[in-house]
PDB file with one MODEL, atoms N, CA, C and O in Angstrom:
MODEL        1
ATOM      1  N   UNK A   1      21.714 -15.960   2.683  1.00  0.00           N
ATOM      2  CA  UNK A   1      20.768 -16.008   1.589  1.00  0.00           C
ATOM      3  C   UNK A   1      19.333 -15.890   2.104  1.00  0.00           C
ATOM      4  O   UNK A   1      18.576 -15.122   1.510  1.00  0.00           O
ATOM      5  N   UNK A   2      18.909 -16.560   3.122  1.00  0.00           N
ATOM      6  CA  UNK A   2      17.431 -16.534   3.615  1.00  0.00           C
ATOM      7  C   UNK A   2      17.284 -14.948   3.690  1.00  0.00           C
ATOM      8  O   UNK A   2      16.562 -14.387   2.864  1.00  0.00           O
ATOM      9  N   UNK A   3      17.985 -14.187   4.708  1.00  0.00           N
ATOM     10  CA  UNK A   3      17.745 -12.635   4.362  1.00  0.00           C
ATOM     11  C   UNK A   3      17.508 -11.710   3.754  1.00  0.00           C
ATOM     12  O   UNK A   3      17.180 -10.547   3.991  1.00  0.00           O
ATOM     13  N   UNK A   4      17.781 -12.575   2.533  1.00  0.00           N
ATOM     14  CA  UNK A   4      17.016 -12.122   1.326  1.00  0.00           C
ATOM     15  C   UNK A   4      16.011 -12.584   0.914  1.00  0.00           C
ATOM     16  O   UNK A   4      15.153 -11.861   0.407  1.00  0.00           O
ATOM     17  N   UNK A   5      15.905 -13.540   0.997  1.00  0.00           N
ATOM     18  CA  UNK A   5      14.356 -14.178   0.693  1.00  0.00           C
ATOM     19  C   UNK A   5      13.686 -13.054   1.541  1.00  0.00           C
ATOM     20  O   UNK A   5      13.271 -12.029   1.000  1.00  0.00           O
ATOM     21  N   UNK A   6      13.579 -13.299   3.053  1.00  0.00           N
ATOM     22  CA  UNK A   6      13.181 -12.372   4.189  1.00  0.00           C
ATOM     23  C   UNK A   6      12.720 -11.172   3.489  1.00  0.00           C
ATOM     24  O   UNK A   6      11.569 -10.762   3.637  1.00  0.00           O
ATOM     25  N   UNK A   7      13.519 -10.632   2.781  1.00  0.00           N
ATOM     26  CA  UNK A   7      13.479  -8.995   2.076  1.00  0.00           C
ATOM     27  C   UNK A   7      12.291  -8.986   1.515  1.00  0.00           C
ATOM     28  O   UNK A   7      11.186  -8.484   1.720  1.00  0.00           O
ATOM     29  N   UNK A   8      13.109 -10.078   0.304  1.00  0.00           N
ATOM     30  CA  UNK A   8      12.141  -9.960  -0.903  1.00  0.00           C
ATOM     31  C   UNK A   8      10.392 -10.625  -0.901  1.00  0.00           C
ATOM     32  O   UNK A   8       9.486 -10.504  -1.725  1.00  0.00           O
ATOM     33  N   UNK A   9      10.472 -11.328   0.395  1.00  0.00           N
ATOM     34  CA  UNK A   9       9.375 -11.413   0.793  1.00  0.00           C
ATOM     35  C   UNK A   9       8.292 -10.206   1.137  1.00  0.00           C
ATOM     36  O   UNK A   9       7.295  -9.678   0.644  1.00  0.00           O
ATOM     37  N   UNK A  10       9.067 -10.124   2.208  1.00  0.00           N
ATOM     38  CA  UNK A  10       8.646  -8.127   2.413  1.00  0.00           C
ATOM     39  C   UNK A  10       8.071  -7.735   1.407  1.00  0.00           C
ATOM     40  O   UNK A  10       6.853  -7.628   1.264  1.00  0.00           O
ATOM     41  N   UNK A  11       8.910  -7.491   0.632  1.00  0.00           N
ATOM     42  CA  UNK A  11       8.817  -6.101  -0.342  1.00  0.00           C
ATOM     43  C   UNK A  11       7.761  -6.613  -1.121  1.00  0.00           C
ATOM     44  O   UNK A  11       6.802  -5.914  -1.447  1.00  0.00           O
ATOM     45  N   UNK A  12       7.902  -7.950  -1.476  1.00  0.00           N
ATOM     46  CA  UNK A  12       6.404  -8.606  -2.210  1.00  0.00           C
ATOM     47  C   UNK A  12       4.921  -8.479  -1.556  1.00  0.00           C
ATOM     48  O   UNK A  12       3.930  -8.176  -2.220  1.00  0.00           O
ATOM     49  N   UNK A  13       4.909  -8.668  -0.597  1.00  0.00           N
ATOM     50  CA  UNK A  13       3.866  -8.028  -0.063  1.00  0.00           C
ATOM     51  C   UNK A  13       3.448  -7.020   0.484  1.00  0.00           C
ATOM     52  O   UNK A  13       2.328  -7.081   0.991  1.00  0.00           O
ATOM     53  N   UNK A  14       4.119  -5.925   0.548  1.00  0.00           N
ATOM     54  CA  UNK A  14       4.588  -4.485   0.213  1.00  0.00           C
ATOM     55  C   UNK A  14       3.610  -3.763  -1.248  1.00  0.00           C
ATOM     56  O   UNK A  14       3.032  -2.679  -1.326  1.00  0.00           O
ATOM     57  N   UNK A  15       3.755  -4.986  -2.357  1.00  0.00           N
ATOM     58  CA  UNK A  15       3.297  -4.533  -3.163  1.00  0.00           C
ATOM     59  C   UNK A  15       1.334  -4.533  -3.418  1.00  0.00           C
ATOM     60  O   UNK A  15       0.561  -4.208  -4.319  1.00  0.00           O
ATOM     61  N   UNK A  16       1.257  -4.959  -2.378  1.00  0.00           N
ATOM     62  CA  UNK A  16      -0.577  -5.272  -2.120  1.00  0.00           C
ATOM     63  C   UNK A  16      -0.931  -4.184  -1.455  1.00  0.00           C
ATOM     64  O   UNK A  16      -2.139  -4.049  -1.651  1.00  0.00           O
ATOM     65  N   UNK A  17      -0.420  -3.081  -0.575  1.00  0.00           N
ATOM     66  CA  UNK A  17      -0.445  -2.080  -0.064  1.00  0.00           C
ATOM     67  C   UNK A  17      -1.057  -0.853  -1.253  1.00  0.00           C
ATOM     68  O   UNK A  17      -0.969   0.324  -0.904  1.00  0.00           O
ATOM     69  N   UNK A  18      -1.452  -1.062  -2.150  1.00  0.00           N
ATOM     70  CA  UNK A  18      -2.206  -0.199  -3.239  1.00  0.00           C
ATOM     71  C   UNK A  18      -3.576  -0.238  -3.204  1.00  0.00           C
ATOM     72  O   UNK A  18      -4.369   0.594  -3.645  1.00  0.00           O
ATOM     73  N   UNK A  19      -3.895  -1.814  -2.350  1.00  0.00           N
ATOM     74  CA  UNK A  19      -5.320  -2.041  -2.551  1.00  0.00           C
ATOM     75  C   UNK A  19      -6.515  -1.276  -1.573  1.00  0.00           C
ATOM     76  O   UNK A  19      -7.739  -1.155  -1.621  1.00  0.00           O
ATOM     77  N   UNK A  20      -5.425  -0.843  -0.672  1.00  0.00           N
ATOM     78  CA  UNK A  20      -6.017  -0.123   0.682  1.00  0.00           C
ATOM     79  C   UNK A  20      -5.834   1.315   0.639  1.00  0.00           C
ATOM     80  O   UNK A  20      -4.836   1.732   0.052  1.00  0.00           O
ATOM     81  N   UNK A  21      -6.509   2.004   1.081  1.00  0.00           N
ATOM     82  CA  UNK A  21      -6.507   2.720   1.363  1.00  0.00           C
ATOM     83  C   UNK A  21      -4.850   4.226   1.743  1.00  0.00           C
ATOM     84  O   UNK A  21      -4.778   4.357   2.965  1.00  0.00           O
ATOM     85  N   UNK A  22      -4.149   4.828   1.268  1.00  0.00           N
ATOM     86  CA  UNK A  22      -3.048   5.268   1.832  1.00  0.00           C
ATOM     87  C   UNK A  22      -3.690   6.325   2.739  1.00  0.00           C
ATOM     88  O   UNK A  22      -4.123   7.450   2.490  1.00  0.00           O
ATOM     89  N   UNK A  23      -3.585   5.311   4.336  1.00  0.00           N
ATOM     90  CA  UNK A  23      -3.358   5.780   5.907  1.00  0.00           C
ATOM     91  C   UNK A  23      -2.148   5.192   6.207  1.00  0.00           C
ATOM     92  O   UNK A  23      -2.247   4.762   7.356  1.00  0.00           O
ATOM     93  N   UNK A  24      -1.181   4.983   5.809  1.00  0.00           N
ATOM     94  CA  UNK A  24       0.008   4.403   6.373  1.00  0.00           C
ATOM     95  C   UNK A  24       0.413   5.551   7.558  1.00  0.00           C
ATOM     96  O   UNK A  24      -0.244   6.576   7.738  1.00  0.00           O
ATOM     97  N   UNK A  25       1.331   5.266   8.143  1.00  0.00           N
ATOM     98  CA  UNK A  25       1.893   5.958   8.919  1.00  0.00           C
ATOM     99  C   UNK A  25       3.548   6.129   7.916  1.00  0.00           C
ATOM    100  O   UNK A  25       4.362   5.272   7.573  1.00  0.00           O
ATOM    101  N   UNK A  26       3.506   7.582   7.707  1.00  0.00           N
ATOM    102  CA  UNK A  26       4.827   7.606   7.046  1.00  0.00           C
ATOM    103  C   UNK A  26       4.300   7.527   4.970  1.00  0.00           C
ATOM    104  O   UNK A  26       5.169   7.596   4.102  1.00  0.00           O
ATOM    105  N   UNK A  27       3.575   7.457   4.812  1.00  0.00           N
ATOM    106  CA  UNK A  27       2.922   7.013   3.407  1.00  0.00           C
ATOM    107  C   UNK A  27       3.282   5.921   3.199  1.00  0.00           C
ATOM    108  O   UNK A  27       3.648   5.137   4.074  1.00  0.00           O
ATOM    109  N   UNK A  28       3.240   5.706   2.072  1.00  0.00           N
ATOM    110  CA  UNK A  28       3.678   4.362   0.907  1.00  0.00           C
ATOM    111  C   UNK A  28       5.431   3.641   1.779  1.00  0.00           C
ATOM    112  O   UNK A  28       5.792   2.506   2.089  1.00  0.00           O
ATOM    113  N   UNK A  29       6.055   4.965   1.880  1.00  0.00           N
ATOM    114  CA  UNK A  29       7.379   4.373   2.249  1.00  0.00           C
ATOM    115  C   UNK A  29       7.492   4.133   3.741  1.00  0.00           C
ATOM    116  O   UNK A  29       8.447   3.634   4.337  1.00  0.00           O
ATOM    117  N   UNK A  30       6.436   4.543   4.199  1.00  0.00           N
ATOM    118  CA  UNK A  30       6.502   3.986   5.437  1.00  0.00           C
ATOM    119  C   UNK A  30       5.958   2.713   5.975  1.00  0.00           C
ATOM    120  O   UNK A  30       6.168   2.238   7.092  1.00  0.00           O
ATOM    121  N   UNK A  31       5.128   2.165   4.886  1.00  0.00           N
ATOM    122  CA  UNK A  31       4.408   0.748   4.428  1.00  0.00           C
ATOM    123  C   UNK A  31       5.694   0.133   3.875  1.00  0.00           C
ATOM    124  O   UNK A  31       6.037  -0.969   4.303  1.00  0.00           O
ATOM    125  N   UNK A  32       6.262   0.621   3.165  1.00  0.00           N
ATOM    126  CA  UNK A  32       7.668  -0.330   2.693  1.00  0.00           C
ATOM    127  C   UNK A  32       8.781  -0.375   3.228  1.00  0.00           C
ATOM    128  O   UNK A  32       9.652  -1.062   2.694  1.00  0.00           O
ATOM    129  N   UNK A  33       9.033   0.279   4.322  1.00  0.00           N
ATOM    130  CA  UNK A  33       9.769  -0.073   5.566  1.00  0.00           C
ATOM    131  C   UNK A  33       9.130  -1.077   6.591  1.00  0.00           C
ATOM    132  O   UNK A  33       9.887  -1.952   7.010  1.00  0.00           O
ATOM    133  N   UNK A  34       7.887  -1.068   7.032  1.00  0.00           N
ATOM    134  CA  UNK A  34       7.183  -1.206   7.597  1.00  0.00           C
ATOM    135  C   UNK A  34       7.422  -3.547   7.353  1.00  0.00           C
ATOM    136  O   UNK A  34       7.828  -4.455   8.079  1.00  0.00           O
ATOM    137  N   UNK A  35       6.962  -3.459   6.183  1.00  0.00           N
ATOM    138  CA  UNK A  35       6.716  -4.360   5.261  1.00  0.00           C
ATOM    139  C   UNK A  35       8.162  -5.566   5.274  1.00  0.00           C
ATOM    140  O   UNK A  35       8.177  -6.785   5.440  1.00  0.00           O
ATOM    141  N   UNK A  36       9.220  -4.612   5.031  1.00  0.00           N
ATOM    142  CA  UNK A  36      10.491  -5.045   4.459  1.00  0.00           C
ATOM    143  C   UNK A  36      11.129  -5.382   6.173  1.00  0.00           C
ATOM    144  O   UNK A  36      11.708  -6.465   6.270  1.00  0.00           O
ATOM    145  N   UNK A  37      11.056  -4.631   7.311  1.00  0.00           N
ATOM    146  CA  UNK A  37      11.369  -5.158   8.669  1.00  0.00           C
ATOM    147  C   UNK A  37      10.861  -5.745   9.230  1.00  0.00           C
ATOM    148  O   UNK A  37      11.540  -6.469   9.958  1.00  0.00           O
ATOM    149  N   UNK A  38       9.784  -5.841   9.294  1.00  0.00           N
ATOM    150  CA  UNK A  38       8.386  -6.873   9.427  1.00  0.00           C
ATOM    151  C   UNK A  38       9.244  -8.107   8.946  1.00  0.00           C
ATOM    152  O   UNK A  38       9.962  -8.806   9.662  1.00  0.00           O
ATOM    153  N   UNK A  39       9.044  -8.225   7.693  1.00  0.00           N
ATOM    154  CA  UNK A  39       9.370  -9.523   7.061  1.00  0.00           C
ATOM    155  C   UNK A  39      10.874 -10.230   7.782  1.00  0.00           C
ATOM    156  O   UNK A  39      11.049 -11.419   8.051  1.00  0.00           O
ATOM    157  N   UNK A  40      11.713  -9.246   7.953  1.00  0.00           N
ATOM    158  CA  UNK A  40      13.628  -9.609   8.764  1.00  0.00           C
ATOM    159  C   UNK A  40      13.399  -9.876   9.816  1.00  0.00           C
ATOM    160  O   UNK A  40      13.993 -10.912  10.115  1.00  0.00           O
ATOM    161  N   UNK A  41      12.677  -9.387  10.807  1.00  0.00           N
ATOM    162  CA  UNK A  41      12.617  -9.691  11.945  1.00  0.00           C
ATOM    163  C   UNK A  41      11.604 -10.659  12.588  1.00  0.00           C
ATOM    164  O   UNK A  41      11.794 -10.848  13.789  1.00  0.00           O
ATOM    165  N   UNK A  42      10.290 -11.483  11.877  1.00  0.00           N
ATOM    166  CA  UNK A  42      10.136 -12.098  11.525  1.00  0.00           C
ATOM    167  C   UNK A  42      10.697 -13.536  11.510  1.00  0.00           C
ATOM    168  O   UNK A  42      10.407 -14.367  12.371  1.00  0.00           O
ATOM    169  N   UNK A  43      11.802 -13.844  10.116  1.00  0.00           N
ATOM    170  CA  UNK A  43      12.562 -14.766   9.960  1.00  0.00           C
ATOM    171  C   UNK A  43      13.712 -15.212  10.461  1.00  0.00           C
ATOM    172  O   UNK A  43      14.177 -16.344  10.590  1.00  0.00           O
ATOM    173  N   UNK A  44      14.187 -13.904  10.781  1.00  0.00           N
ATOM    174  CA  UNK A  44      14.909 -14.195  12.728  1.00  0.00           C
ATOM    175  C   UNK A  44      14.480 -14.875  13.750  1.00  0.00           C
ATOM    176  O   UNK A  44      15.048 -15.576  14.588  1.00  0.00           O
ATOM    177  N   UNK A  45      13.082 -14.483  13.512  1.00  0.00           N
ATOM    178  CA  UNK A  45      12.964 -14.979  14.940  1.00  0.00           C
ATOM    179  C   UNK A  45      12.353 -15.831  15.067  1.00  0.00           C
ATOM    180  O   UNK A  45      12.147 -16.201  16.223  1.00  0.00           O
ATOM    181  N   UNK A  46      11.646 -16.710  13.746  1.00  0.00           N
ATOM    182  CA  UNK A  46      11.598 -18.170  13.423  1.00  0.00           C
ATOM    183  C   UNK A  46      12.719 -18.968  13.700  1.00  0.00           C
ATOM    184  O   UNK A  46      12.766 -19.917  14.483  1.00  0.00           O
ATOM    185  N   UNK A  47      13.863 -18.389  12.811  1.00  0.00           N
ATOM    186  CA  UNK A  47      15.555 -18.918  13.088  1.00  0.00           C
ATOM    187  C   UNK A  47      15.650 -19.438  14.290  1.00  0.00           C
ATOM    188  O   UNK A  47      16.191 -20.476  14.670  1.00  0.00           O
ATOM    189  N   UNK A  48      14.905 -18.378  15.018  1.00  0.00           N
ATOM    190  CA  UNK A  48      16.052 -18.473  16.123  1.00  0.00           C
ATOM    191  C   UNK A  48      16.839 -17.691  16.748  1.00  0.00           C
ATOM    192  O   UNK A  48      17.485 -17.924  17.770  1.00  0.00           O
ATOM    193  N   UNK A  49      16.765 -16.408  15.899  1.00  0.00           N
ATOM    194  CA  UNK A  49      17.533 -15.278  15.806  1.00  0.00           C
ATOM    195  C   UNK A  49      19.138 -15.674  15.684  1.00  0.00           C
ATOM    196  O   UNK A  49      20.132 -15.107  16.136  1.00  0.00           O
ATOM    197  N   UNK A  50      19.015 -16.666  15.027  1.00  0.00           N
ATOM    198  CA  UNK A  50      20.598 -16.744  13.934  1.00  0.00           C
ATOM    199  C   UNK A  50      20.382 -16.907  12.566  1.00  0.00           C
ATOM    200  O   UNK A  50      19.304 -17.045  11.989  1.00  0.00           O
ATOM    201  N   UNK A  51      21.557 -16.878  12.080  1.00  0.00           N
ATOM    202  CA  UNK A  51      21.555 -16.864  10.451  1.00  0.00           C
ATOM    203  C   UNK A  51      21.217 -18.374   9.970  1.00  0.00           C
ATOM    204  O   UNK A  51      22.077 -19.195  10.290  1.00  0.00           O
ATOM    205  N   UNK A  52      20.308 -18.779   9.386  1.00  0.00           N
ATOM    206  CA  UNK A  52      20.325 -20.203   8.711  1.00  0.00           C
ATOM    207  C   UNK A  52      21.557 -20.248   7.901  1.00  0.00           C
ATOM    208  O   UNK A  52      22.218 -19.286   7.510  1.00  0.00           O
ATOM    209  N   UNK A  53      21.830 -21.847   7.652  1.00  0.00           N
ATOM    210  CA  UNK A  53      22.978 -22.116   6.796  1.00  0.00           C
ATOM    211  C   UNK A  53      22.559 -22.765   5.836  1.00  0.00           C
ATOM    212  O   UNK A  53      23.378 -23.316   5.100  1.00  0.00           O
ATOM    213  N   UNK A  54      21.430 -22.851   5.635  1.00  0.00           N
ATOM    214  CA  UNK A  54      20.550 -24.136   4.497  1.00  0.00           C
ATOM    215  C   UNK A  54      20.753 -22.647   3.444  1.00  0.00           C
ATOM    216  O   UNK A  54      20.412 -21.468   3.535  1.00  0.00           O
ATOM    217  N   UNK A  55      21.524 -23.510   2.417  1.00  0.00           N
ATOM    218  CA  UNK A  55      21.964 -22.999   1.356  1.00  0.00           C
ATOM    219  C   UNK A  55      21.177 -24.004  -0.544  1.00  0.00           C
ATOM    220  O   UNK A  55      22.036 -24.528  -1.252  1.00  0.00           O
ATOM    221  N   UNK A  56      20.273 -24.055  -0.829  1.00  0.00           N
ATOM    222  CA  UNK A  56      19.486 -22.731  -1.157  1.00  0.00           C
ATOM    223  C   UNK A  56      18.699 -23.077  -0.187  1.00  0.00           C
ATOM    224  O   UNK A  56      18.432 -24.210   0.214  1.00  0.00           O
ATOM    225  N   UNK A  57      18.036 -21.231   0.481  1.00  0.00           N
ATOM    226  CA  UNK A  57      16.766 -21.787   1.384  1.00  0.00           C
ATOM    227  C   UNK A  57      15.781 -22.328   1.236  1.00  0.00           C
ATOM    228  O   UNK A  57      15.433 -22.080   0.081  1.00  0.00           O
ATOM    229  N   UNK A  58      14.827 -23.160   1.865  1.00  0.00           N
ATOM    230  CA  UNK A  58      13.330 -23.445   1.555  1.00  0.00           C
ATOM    231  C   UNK A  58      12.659 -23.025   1.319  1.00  0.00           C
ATOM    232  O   UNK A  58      12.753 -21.803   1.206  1.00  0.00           O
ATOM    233  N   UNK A  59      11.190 -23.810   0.998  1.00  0.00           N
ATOM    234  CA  UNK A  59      10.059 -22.555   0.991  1.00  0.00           C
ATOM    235  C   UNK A  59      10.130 -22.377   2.643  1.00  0.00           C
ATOM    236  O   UNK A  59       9.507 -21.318   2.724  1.00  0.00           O
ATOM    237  N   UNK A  60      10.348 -22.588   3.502  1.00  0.00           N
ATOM    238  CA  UNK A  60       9.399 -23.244   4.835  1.00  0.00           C
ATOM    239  C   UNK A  60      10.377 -21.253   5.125  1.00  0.00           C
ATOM    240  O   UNK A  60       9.779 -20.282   5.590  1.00  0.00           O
ATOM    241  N   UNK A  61      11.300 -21.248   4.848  1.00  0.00           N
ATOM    242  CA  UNK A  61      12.146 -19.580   4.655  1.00  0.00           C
ATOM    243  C   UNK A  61      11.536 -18.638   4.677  1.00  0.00           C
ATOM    244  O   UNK A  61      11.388 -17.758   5.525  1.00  0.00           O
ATOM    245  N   UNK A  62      11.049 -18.843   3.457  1.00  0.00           N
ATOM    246  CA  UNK A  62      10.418 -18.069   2.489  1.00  0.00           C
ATOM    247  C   UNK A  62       8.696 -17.747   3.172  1.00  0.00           C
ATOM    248  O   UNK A  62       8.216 -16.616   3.085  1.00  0.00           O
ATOM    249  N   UNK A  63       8.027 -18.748   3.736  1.00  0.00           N
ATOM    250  CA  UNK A  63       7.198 -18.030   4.437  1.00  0.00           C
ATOM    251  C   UNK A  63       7.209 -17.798   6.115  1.00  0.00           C
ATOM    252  O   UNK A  63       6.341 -17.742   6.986  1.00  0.00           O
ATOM    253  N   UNK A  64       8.558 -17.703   6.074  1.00  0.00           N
ATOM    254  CA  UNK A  64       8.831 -17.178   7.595  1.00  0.00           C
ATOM    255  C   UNK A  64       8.368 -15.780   7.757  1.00  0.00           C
ATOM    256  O   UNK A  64       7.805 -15.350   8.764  1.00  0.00           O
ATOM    257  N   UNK A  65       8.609 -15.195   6.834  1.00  0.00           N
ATOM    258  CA  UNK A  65       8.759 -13.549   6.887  1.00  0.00           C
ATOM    259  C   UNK A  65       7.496 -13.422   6.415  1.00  0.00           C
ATOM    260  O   UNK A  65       7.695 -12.216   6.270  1.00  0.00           O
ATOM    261  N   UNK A  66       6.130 -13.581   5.958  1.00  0.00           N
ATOM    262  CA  UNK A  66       4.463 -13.489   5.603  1.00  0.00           C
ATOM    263  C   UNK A  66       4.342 -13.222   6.610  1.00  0.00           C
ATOM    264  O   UNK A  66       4.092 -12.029   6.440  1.00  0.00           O
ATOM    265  N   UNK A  67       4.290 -13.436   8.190  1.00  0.00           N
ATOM    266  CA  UNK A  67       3.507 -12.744   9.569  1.00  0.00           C
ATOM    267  C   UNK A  67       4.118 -11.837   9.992  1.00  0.00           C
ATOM    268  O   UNK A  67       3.493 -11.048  10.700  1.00  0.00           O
ATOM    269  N   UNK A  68       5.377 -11.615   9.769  1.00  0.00           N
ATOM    270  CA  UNK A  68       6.147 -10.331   9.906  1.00  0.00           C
ATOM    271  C   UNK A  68       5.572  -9.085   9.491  1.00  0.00           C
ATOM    272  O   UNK A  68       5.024  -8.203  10.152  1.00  0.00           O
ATOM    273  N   UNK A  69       5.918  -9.239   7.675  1.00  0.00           N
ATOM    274  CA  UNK A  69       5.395  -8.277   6.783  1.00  0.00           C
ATOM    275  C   UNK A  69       3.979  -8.062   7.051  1.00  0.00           C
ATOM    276  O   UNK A  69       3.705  -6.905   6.734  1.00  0.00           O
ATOM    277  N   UNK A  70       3.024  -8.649   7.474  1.00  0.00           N
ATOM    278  CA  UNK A  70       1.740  -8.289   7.547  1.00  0.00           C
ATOM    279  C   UNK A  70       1.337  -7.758   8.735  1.00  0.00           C
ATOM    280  O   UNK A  70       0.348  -7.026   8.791  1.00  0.00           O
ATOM    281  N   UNK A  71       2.048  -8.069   9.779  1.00  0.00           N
ATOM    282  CA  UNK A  71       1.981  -7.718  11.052  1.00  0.00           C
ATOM    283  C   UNK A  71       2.352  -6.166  10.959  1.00  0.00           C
ATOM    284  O   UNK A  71       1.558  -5.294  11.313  1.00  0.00           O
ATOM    285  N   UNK A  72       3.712  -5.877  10.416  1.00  0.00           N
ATOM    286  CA  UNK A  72       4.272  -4.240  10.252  1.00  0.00           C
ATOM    287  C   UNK A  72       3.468  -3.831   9.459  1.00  0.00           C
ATOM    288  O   UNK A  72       3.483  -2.600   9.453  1.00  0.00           O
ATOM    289  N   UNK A  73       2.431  -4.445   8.457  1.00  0.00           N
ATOM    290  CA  UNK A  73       2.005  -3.474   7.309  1.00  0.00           C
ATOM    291  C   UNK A  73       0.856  -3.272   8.596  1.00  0.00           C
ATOM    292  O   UNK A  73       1.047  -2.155   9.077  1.00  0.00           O
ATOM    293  N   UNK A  74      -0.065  -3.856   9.175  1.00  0.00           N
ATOM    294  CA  UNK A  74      -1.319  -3.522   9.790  1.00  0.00           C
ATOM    295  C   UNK A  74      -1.034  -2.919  10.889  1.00  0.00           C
ATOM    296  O   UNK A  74      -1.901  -2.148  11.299  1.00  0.00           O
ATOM    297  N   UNK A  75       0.700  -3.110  12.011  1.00  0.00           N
ATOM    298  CA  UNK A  75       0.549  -1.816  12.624  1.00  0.00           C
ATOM    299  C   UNK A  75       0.487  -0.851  11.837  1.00  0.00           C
ATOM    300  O   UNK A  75      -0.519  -0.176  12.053  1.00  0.00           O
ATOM    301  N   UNK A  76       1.379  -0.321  10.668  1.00  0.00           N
ATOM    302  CA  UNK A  76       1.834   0.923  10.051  1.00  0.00           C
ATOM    303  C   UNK A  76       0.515   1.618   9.596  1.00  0.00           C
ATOM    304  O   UNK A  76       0.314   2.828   9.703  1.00  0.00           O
ATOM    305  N   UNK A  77      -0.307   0.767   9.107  1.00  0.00           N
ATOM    306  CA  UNK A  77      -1.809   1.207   9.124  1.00  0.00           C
ATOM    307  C   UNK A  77      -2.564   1.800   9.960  1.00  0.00           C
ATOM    308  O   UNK A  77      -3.155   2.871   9.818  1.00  0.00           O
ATOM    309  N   UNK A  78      -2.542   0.958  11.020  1.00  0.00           N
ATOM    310  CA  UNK A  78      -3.199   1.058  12.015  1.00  0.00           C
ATOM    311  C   UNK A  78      -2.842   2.329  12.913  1.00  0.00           C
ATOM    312  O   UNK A  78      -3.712   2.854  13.608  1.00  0.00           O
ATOM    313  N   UNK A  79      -0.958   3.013  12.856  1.00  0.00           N
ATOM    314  CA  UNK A  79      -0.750   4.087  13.647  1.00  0.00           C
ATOM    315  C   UNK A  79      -1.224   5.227  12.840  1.00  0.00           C
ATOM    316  O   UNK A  79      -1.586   6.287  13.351  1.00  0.00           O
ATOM    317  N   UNK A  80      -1.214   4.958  11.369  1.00  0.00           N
ATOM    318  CA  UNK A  80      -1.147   6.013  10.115  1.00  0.00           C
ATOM    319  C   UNK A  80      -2.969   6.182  10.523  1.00  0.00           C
ATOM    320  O   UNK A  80      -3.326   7.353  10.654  1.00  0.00           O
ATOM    321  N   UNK A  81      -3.953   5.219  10.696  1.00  0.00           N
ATOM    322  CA  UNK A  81      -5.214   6.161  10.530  1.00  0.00           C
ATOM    323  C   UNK A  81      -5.958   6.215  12.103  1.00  0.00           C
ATOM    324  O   UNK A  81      -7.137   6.395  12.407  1.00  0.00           O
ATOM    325  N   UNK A  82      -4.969   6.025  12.792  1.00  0.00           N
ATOM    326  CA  UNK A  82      -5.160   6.898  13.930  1.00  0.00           C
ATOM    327  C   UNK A  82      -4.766   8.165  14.212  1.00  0.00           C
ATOM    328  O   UNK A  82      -5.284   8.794  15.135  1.00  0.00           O
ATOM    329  N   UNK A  83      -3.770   8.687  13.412  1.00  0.00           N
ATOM    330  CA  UNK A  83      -3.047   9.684  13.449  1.00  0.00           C
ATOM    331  C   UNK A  83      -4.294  10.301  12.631  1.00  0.00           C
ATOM    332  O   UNK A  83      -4.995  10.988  13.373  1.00  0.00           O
ATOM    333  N   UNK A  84      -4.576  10.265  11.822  1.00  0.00           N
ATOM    334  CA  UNK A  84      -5.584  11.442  10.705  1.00  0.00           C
ATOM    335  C   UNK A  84      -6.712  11.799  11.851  1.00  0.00           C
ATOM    336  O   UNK A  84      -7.271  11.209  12.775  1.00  0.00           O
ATOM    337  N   UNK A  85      -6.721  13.034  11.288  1.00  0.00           N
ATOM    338  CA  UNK A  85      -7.726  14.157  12.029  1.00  0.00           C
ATOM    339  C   UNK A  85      -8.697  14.377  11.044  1.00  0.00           C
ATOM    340  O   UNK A  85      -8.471  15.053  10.040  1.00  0.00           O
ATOM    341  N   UNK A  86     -10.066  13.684  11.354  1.00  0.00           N
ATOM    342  CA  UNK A  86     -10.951  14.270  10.080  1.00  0.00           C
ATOM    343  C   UNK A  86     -11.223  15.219  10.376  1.00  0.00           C
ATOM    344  O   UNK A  86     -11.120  15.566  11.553  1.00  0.00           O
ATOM    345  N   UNK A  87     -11.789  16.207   9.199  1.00  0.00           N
ATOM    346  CA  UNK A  87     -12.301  17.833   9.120  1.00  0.00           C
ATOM    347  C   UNK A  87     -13.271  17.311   9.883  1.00  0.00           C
ATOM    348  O   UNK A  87     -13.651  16.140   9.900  1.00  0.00           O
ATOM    349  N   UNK A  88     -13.892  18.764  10.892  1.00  0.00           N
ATOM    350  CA  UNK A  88     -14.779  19.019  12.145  1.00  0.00           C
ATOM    351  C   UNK A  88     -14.525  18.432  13.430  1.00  0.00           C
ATOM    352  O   UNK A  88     -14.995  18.911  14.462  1.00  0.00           O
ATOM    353  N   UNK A  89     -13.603  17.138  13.395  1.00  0.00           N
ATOM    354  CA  UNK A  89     -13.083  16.803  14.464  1.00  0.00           C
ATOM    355  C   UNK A  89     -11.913  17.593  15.414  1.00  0.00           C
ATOM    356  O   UNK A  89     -11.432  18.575  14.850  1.00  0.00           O
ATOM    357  N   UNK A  90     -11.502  17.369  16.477  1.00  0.00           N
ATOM    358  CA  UNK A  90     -10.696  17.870  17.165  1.00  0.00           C
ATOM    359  C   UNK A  90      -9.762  16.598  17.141  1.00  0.00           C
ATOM    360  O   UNK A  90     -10.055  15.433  16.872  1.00  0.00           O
ATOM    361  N   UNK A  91      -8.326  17.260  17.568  1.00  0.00           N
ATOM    362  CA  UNK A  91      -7.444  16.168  17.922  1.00  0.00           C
ATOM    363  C   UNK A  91      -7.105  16.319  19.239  1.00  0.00           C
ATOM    364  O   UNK A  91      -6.354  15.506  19.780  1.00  0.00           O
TER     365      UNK A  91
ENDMDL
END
């Protein structure tokens, strides 16, 4: 069950990705990959990198995966507007 929290954490903050700018690396869906593995790998590795058994999960779960998701959204950013070539520049 936490793995889903994990997700749906993600994907919730996934949804703030409108307010910025689209330099993602990959666009929008590469912010929501970005976002959504961020957040899993993350709450793994709070875990412990095992599955919790606390059935329903906590909040304490639930913001395992917030430094994840934000961490993947600001690399995914961060490779996406390094990659852009402005006009007159060289790459």
């Amino acid at each position: 069950m936490s793995v889903f929290v994990w997700s749906m954490v993600g994907i919730a903050l996934w949804h703030f990705a409108i307010f910025v700018p689209d330099r993602f690396a990959g666009g929008i869906v590469g912010a929501f990959l970005a976002a959504w593995l961020g957040g899993v790998v993350s709450g793994f590795a709070f875990e412990g990198f095992q599955l919790p058994i606390d059935n329903p999960p906590g909040m304490r779960h639930a913001l395992y995966a917030v430094p994840g998701a934000l961490a993947g959204l600001a690399a995914c950013y961060a490779a996406g507007a390094r990659a852009m070539v402005r006009p007159g520049e060289r790459a």
